[in-house]
N, C-alpha and C positions, 0 to 999 in steps of 0.2 A: 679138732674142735667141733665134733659133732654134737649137736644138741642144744651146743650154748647159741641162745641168741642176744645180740646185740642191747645194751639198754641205752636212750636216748631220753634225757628228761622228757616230760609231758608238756611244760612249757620253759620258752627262755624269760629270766628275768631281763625286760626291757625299761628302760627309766625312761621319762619326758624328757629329760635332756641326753640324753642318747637318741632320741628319735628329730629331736630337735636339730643335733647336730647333725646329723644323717640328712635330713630337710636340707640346710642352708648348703653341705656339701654338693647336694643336687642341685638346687636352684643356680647356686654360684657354675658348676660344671656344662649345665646348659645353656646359661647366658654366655659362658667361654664361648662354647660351641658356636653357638645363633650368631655371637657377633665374630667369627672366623667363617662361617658360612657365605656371609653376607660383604667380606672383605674389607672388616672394620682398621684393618692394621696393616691400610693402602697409605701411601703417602698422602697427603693435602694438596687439595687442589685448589686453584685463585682461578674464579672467574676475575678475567679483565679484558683489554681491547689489544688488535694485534692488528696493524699490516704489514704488506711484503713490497718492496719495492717501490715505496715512497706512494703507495694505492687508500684507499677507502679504510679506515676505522672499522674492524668487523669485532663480533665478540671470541673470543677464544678461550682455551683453558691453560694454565700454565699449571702443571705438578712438579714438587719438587720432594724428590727423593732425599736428596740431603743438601742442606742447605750450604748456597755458595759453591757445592761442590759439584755436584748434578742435576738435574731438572729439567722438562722438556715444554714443549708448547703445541697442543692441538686446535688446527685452527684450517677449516676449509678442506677437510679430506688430509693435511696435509699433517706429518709430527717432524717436529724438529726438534732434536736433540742437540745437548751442553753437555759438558762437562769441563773442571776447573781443574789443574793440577795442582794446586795450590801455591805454586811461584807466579802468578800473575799472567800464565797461560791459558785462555777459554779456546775449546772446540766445538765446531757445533758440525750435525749434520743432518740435512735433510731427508727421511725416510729413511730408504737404503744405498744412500749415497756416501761418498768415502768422508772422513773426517777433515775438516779444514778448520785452520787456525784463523780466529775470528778475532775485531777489536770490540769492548764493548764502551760505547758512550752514549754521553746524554743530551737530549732533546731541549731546546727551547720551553716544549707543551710538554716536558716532565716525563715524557718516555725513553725507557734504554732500549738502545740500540746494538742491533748484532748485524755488523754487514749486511742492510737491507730489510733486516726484521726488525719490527719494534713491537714494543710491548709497553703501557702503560693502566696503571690501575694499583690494588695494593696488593702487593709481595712482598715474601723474605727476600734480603739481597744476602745475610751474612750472619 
């Protein structure tokens, strides 16, 4: 194939709706990006109020990963972990402490209770 060279139109035909959609596929592809960057697609968090051992009302954060089934509470340096088995089993555990089987009930002043931890404010319960 000596000799022959290559021919390549001089331009491509481009429509305004081809570039149009070219546009929206980028804008829509970066905003994907920006809001995975930024870790838009974290579970929800509920600020509410938290103490430990029957102490002081402080503010805390409760995230729940799925509702009724998992969800944890940071509150004073400290995370505590749930989770539900779904037969009316809750476990919860303190940081990196073993799993122990918790009851959970409720408060007079409208807060649940997990052996010792309460939380009150508005959550999903289910």
């Amino acid at each position: 194939m000596q000799g022959r060279a290559l021919a390549l139109p001089a331009r491509l035909p481009v429509s305004a709706a081809s570039l149009m959609t070219l546009l929206v596929i980028l804008v829509l592809g970066l905003d994907w990006l920006s809001r995975a960057a930024v870790g838009a697609d974290e579970p929800p968090s509920y600020q509410v109020e938290c103490r430990l051992e029957g102490g002081p009302w402080n503010p805390c954060v409760m995230t729940v990963e799925s509702v009724g089934e998992r969800w944890w509470i940071d509150m004073e340096g400290l995370r505590v972990l749930f989770r539900h088995n779904g037969r009316g089993s809750v476990e919860m555990r303190r940081s990196s402490g073993p799993w122990q089987r918790v009851s959970g009930n409720w408060q007079e002043d409208h807060a649940l209770c997990w052996d010792g931890l309460c939380a009150k404010g508005s959550f999903p319960l289910d």
